[in-house]
C-alpha positions in Angstrom: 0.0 0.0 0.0 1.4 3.4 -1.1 1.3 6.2 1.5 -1.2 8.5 -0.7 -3.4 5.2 -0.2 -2.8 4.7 2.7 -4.2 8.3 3.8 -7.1 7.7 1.9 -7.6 4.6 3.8 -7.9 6.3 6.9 -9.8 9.4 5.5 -12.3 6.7 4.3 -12.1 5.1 8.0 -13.0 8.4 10.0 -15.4 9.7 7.7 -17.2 6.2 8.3 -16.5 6.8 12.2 -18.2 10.2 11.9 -15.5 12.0 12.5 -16.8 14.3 9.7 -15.1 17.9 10.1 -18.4 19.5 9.0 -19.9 17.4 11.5 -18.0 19.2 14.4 -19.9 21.4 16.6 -18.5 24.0 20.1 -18.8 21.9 22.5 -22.5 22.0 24.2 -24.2 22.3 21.1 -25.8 19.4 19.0 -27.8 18.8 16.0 -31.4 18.6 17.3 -32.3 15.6 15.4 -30.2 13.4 17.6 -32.1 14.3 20.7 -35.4 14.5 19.1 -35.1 11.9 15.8 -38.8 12.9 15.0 -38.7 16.7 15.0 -40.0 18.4 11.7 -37.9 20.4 10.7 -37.9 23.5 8.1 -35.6 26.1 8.4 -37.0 29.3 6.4 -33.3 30.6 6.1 -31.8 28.0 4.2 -34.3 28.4 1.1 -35.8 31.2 0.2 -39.6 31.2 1.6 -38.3 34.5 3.8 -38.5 37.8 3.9 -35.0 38.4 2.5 -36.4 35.7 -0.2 -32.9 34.1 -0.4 -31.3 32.0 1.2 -29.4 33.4 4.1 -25.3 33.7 4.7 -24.4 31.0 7.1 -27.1 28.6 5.9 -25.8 25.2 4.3 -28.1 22.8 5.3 -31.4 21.8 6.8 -30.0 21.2 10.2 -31.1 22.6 13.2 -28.6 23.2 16.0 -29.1 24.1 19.4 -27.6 24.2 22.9 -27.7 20.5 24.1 -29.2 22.2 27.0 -32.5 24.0 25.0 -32.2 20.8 23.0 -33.5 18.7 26.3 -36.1 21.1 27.1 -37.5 21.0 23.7 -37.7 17.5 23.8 -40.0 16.9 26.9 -42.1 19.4 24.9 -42.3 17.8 21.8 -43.1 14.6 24.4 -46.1 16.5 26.1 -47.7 17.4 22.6 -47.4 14.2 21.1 -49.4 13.0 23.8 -52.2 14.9 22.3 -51.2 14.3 18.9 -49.7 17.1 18.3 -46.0 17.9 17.2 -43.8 20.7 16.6 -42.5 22.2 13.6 -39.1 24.5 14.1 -38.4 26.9 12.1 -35.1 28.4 13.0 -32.7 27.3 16.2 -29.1 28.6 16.5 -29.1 31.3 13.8 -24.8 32.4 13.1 -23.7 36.3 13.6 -23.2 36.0 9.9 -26.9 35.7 9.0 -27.7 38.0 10.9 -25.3 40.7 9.6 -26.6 39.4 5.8 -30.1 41.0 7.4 -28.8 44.0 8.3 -27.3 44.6 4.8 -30.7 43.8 3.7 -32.4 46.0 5.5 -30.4 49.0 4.0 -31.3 47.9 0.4 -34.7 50.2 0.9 -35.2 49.1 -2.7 -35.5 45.7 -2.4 -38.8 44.7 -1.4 -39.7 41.4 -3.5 -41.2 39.8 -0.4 -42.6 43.0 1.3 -46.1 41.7 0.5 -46.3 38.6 2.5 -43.9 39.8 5.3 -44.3 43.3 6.3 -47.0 44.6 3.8 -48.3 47.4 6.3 -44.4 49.0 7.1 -41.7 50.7 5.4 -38.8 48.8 5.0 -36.8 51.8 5.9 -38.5 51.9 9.5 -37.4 48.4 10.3 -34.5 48.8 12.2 -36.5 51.8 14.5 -39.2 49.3 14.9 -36.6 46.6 16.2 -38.0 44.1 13.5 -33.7 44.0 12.5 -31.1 44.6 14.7 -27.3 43.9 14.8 -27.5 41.0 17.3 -30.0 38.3 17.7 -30.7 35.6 20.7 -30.7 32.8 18.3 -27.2 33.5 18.1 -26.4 32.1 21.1 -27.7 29.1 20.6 -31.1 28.7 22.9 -33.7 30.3 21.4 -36.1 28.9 18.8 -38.9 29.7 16.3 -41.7 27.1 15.8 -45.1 26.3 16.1 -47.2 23.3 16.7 -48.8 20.7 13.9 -51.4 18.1 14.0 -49.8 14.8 14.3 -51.6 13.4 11.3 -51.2 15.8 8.6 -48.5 17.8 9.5 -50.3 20.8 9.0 -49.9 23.9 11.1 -52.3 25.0 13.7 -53.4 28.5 12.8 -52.1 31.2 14.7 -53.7 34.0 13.6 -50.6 35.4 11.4 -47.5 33.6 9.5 -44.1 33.0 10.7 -42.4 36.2 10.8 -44.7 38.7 9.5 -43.9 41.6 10.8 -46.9 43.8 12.4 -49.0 43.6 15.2 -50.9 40.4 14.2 -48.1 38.8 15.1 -47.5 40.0 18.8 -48.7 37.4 21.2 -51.3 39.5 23.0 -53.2 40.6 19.8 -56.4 40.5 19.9 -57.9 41.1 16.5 -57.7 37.4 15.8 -60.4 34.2 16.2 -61.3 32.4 19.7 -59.6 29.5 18.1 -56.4 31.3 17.0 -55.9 32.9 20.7 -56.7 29.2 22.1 -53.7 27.7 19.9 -51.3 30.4 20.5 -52.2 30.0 24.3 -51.3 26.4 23.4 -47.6 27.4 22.3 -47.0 29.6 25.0 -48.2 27.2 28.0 -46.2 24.5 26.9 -43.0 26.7 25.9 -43.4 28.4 29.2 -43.9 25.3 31.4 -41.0 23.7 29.9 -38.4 27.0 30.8 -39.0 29.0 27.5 -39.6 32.3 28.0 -41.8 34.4 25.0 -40.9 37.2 22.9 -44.2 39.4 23.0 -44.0 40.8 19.2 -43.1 37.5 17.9 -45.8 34.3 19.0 -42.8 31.4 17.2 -39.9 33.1 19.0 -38.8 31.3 22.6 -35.1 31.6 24.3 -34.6 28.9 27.1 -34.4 30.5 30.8 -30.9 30.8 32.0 -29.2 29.8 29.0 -26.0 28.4 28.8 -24.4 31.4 26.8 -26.4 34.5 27.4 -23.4 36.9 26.5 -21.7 35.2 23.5 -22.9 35.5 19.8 -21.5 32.6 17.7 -20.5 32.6 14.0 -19.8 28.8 13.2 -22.1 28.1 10.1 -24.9 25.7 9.8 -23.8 22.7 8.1 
């Protein structure tokens, strides 16, 4: 065996093992699926059914990673609904500073506005920033916070909660009230569950959810989503 064979013998060998490169996340993270096999998972930022209506810098896959700590609590969660035939959907976990920066150039392209229909139809993109829809740091940046909603266990379809996943307006805010008895009862739904399980609620946004006394709450990561 010739050495150039031989290293791609063992290349062969770890990449079977998992030892993966891409695979490699800071230690007390993990890929969501392995805690929670059955987790649906869509994350809006890696196509382009977003706001920006691209897919977003940092973005490489459809894997959802989160502290191994949130990762626990979302499980007994998702293990409470299913109990009631019900499921989660997630739509963004751990978000990198990098996506989050590709927003902010975004933001100050007032001229484009291909999605400004379905997402923010009733604001100016230029007031965005003043009405703290974009900032320059985010929560899911470090790693514990989480957008989703709840399905039916059958169809997979979405319960309705009165306003899509990040629209930005009032509709959206978890105390609105301009929506249907059965609308407020499935966004009480979300935030019971979320809450008795050590999420704590974002008040403009009804998907958004950071767990309580996360494990980095001063440290915005950058490590892309692969």
């Amino acid at each position: 065996m010739t050495y150039k064979t031989f290293l791609y013998f063992i290349a062969f060998v770890l990449i079977g093992f998992g030892f993966n490169q891409k695979e490699d996340l800071p230690e007390d993270f993990v890929y969501v699926k392995s805690v929670i096999p059955d987790l649906d998972v869509e994350l809006r930022y890696y196509g382009v059914n977003n706001f920006v209506g691209d897919t977003i810098d940092g973005y490489n896959a459809n894997k959802l990673i989160l502290t191994k700590a949130a990762s626990d609590k979302l499980k007994l969660v998702q293990d409470e609904l299913q109990q009631h035939n019900l499921c989660l959907k997630v739509y963004d976990g751990y978000r990198p500073q990098r996506a989050v920066n590709h927003f902010m150039r975004w933001a100050k392209d007032l001229n484009d506005t291909i999605n400004k229909s379905v997402f923010y139809p009733d604001i100016a993109k230029r007031n965005l920033f003043k009405e703290e829809y974009i900032a320059s740091r985010s929560g899911h940046s470090r790693g514990s916070t989480v957008d989703l909603t709840i399905i039916d266990g059958n169809t997979g379809i979405p319960l309705d909660m009165g306003s899509p996943y990040d629209f930005f307006g009032q509709q959206s805010w978890v105390d609105y009230d301009g929506i249907t008895e059965v609308q407020q009862k499935n966004r009480q739904l979300l935030q019971t569950v979320m809450l008795k399980h050590n999420f704590r609620n974002y008040p403009k946004e009804w998907w958004h959810f950071t767990l309580r006394w996360e494990p980095f709450p001063n440290t915005y990561f950058d490590f892309e989503v692969e």
